[in-house]
TORPA-4810 file (N, C-alpha, C, O; in nm, 3 decimals):
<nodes>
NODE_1_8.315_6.371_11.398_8.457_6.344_11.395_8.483_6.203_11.343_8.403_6.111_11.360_X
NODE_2_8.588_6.191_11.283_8.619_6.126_11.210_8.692_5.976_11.318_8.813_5.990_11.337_X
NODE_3_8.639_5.866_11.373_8.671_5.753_11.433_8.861_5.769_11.461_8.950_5.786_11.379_X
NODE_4_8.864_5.760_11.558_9.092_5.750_11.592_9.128_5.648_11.665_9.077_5.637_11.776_X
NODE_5_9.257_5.518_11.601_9.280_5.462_11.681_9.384_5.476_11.790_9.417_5.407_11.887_X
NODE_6_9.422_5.588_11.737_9.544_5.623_11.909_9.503_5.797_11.903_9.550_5.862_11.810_X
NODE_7_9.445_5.842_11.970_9.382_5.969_11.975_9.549_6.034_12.060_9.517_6.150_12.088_X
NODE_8_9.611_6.027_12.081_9.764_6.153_12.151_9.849_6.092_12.044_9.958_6.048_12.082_X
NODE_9_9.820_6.081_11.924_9.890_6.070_11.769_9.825_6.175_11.644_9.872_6.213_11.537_X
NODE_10_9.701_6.199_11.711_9.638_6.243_11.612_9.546_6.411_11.650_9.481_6.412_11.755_X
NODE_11_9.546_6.491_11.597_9.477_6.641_11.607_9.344_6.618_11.517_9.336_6.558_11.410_X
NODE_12_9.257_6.673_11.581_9.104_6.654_11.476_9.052_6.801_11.486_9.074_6.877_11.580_X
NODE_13_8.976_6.830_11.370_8.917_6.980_11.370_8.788_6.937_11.299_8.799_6.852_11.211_X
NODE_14_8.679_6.981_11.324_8.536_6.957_11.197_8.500_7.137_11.174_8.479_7.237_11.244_X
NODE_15_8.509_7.090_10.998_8.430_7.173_10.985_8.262_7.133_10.897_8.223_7.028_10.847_X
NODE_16_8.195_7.270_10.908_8.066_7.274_10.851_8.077_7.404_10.762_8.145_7.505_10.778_X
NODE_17_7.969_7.361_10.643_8.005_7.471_10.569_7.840_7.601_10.608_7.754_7.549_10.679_X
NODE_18_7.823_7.683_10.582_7.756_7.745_10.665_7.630_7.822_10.499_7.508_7.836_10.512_X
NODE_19_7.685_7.846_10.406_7.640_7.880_10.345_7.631_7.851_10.167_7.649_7.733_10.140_X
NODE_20_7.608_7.938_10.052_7.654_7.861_9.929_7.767_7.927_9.892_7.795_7.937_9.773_X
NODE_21_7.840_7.975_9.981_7.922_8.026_9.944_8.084_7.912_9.990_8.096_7.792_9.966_X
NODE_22_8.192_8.009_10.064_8.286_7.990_10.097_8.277_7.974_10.257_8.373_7.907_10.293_X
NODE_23_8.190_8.014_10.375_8.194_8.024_10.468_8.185_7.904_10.597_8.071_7.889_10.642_X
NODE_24_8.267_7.839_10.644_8.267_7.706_10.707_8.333_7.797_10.891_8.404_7.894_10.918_X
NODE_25_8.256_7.691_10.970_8.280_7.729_11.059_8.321_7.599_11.161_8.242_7.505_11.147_X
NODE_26_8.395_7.582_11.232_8.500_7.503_11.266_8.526_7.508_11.439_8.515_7.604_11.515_X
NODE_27_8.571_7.345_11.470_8.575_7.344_11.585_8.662_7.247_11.629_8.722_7.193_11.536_X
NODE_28_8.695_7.195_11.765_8.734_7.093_11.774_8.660_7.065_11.899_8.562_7.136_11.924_X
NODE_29_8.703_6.944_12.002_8.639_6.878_12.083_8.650_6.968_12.202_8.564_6.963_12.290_X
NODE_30_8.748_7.048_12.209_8.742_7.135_12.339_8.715_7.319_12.308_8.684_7.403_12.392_X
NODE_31_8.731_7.332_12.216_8.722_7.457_12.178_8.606_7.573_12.104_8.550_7.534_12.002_X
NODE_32_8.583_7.662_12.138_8.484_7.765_12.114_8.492_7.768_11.922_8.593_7.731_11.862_X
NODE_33_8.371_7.815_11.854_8.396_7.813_11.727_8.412_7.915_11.658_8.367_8.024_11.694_X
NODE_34_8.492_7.893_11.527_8.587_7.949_11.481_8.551_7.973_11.305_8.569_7.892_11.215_X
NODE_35_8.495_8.111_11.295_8.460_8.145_11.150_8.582_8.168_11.022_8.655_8.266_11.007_X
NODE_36_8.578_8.085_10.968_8.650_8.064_10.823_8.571_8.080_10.723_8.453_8.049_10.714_X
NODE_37_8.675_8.158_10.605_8.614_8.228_10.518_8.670_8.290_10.412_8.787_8.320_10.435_X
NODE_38_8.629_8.323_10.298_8.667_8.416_10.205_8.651_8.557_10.190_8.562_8.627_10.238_X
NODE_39_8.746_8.591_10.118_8.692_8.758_10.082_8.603_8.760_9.960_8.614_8.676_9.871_X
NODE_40_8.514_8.859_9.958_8.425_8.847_9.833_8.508_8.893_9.692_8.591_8.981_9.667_X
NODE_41_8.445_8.791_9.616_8.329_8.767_9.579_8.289_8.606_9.614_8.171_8.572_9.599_X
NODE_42_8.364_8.532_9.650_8.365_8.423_9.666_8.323_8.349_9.814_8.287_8.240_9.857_X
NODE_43_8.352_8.484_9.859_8.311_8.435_10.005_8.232_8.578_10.043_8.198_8.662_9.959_X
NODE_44_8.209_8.590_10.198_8.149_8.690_10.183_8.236_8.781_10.327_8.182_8.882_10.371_X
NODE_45_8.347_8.739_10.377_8.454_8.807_10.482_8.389_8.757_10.613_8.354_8.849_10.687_X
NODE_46_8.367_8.644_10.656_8.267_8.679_10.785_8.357_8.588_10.899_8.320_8.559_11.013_X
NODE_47_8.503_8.547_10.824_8.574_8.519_10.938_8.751_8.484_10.894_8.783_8.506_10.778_X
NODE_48_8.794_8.462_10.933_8.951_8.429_10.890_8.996_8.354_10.759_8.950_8.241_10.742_X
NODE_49_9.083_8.407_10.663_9.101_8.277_10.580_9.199_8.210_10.638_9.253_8.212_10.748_X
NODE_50_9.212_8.131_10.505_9.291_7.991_10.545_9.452_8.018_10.594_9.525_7.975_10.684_X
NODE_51_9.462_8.098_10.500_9.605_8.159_10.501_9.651_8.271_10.627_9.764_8.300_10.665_X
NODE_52_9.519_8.320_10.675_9.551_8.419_10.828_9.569_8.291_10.920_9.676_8.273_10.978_X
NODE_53_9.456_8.194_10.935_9.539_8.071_11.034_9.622_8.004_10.992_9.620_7.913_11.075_X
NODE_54_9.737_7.966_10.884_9.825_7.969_10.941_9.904_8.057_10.943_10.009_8.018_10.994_X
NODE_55_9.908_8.167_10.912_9.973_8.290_10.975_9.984_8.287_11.145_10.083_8.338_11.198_X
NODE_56_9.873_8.223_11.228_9.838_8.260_11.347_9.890_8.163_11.397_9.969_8.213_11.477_X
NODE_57_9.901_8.034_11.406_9.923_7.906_11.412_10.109_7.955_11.425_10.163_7.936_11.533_X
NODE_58_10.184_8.009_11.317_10.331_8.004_11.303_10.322_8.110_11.444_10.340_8.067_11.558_X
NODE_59_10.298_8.219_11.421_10.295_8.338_11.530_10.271_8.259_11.684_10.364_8.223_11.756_X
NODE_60_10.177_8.247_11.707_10.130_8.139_11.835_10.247_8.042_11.841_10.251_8.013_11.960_X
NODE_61_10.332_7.983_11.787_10.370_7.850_11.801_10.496_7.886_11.813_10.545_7.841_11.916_X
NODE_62_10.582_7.963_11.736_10.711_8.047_11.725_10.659_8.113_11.915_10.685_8.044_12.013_X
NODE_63_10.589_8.248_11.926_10.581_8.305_12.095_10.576_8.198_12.173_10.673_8.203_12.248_X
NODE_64_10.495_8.081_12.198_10.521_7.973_12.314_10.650_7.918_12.348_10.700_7.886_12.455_X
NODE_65_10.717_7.912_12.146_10.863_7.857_12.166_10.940_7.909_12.254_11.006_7.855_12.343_X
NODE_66_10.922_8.053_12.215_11.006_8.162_12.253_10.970_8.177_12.439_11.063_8.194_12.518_X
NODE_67_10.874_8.170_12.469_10.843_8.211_12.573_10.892_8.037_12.683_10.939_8.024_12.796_X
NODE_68_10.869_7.983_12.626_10.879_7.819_12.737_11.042_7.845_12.752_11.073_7.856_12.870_X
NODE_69_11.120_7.855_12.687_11.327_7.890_12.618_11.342_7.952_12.740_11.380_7.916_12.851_X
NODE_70_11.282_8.107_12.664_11.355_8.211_12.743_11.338_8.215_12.924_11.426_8.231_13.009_X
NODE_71_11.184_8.192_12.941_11.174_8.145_13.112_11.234_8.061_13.154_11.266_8.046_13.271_X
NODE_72_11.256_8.001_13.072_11.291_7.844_13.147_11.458_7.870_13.140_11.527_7.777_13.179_X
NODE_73_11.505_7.955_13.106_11.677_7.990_13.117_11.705_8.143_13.238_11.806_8.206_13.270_X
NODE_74_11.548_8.154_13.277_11.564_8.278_13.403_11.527_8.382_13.334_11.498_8.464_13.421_X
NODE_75_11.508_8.438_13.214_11.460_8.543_13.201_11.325_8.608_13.210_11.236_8.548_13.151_X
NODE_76_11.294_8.716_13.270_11.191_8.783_13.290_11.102_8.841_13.151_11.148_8.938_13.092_X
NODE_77_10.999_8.790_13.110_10.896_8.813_13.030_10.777_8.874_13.036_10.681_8.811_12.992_X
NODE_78_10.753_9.018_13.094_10.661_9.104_13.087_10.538_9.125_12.992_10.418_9.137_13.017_X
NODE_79_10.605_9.125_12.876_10.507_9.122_12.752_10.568_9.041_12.649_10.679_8.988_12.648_X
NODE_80_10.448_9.040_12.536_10.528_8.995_12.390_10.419_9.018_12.349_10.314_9.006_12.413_X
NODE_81_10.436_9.069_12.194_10.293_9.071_12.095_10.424_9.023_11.976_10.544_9.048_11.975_X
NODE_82_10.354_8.958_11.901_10.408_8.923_11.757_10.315_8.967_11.673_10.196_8.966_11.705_X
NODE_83_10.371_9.026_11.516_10.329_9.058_11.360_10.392_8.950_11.282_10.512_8.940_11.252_X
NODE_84_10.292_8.867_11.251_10.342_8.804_11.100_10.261_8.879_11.024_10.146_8.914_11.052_X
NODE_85_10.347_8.913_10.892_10.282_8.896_10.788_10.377_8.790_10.680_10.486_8.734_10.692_X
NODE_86_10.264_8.798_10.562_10.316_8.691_10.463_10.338_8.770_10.322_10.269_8.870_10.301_X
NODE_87_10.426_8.730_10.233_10.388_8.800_10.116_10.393_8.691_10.036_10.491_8.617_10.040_X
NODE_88_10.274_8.666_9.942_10.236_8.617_9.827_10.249_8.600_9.673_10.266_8.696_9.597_X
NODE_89_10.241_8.489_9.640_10.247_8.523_9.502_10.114_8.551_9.422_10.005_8.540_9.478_X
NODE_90_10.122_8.579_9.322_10.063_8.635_9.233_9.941_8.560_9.180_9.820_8.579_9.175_X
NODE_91_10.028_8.468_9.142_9.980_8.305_9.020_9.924_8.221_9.170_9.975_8.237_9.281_X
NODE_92_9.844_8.159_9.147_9.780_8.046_9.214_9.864_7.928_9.167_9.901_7.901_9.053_X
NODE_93_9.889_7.844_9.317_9.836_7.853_9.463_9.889_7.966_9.530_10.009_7.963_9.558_X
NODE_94_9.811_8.081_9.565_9.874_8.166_9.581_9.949_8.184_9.752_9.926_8.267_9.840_X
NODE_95_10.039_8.071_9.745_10.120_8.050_9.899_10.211_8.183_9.891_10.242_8.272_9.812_X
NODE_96_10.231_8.142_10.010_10.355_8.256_10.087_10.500_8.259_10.006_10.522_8.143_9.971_X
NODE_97_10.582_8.324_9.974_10.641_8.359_9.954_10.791_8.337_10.068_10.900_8.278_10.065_X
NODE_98_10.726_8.409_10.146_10.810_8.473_10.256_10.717_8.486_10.360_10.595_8.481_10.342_X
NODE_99_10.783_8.507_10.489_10.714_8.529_10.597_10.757_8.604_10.689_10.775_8.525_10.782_X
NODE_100_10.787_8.713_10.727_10.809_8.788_10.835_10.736_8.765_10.980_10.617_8.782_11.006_X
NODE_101_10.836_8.722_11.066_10.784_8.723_11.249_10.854_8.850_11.278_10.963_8.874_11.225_X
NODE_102_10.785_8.950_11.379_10.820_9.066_11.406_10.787_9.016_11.568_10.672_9.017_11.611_X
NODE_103_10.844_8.994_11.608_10.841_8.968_11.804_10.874_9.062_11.853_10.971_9.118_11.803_X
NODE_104_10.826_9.106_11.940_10.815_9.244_12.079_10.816_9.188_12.230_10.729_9.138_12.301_X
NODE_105_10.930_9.213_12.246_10.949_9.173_12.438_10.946_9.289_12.499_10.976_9.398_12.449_X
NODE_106_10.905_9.265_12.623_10.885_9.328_12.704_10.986_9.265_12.835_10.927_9.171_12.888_X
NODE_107_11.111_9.290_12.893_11.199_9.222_12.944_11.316_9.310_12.996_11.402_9.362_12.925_X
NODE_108_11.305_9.319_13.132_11.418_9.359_13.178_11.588_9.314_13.139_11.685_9.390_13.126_X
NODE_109_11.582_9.176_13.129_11.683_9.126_13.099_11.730_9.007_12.975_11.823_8.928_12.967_X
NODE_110_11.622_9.038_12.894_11.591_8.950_12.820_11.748_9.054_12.699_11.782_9.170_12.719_X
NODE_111_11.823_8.935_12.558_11.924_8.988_12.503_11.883_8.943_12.386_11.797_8.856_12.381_X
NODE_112_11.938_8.996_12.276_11.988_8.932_12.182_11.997_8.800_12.114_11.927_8.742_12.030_X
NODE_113_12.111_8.771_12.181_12.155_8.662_12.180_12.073_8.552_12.274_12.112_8.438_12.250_X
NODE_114_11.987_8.559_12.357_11.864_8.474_12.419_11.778_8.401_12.298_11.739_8.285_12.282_X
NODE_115_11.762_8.573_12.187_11.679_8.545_12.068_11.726_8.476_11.983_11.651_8.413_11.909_X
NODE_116_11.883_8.465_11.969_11.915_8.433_11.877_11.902_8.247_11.903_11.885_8.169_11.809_X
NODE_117_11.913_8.202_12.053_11.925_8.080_12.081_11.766_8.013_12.027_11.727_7.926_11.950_X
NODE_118_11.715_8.105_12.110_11.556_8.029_12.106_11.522_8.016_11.950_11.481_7.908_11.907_X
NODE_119_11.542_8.150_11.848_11.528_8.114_11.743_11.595_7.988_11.672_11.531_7.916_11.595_X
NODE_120_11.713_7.970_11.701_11.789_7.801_11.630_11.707_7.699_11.660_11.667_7.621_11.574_X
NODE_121_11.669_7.688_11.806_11.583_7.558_11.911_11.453_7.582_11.826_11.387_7.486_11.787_X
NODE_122_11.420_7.700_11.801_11.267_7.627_11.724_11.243_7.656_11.603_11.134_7.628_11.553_X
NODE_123_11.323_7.707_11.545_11.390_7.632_11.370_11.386_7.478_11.421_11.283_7.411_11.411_X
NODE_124_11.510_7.426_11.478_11.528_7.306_11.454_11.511_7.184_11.551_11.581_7.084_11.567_X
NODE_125_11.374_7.232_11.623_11.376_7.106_11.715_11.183_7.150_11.804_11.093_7.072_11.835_X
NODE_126_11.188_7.250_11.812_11.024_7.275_11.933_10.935_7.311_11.849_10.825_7.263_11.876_X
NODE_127_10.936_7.410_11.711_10.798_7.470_11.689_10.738_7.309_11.563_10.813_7.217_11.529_X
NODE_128_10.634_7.320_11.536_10.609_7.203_11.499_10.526_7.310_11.357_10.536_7.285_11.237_X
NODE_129_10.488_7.368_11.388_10.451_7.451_11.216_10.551_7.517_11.172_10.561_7.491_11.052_X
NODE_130_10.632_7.589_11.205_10.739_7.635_11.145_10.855_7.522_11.084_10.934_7.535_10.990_X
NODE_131_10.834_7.417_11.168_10.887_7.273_11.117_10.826_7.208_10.986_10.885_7.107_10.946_X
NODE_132_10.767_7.232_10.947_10.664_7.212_10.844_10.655_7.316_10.753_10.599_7.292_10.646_X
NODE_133_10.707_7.448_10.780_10.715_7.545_10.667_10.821_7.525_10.615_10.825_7.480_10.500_X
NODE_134_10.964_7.559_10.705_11.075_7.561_10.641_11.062_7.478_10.542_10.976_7.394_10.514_X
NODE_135_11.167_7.514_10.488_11.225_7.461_10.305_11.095_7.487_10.190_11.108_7.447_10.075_X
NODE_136_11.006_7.538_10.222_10.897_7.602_10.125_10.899_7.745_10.130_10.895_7.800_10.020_X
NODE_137_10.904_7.811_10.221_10.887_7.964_10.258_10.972_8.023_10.318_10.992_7.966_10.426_X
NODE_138_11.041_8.119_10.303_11.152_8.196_10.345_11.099_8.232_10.492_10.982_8.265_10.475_X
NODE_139_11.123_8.239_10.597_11.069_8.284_10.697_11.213_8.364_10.800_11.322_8.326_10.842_X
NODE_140_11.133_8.488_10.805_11.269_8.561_10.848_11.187_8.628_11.000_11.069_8.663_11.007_X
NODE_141_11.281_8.631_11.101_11.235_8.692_11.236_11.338_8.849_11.278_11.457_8.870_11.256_X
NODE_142_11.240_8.932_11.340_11.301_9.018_11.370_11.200_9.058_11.510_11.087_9.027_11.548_X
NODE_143_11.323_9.153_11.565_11.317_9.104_11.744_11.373_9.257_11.815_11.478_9.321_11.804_X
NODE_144_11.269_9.274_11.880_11.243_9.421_11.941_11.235_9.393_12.117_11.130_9.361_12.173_X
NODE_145_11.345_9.407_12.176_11.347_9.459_12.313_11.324_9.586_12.378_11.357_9.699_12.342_X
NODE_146_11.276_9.558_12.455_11.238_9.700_12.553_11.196_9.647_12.693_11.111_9.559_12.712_X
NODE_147_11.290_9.732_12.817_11.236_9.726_12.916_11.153_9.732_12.994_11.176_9.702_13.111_X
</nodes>
């Protein structure tokens, strides 16, 4: 790792590359390790690309938003699974396009309009990667209740 002079300013990750290919495998100071990778021919698939974490990273970071909001205003949260996907361009760098969040509650009393709040609050103030996407990538959410 790379020397820090105020370490609760700064996030660190190492990676190692594993083969002659594309395949690096990655960690940080508290966490289990984490296979990154290409699809072949360039790589050989043997763990996530770059572009599924941050796919996972927005997904993860958007549900905590969502989930710290909505409890913390009394509502009951049973489940949640989220779907991002991304769609791409063509031409290299081949970034996102667009981004679809597909969120699934599980909530007796969870509304609408709960979603609609939490979504503004972390557009514009809690998620910290989606803070960092906007104004590059269209990112659109859609939101499935069930009791």
């Amino acid at each position: 790792m790379i020397p820090v002079t105020d370490k609760s300013k700064q996030l660190a990750v190492s990676l190692e590359l594993q083969n002659q290919k594309l395949h690096f495998k990655g960690n940080t100071d508290f966490s289990e390790t984490l296979q990154i990778d290409y699809v072949p021919p360039f790589g050989d698939g043997l763990g996530f690309t770059s572009l599924e974490l941050l796919l996972f990273s927005l997904g993860s970071c958007v549900g905590s938003t969502f989930l710290l909001l909505t409890r913390r205003s009394g509502r009951t949260i049973n489940g949640l699974s989220i779907e991002v996907t991304g769609d791409r361009r063509q031409e290299h760098p081949t970034a996102f396009t667009a981004i679809d969040l597909y969120l699934r509650f599980q909530s007796p009393d969870l509304t609408m309009e709960d979603c609609a709040r939490a979504q503004h609050i972390a557009e514009t103030s809690l998620c910290p990667v989606y803070s960092m996407l906007k104004g590059n990538v269209e990112i659109i959410f859609h939101f499935e209740i069930t009791g």
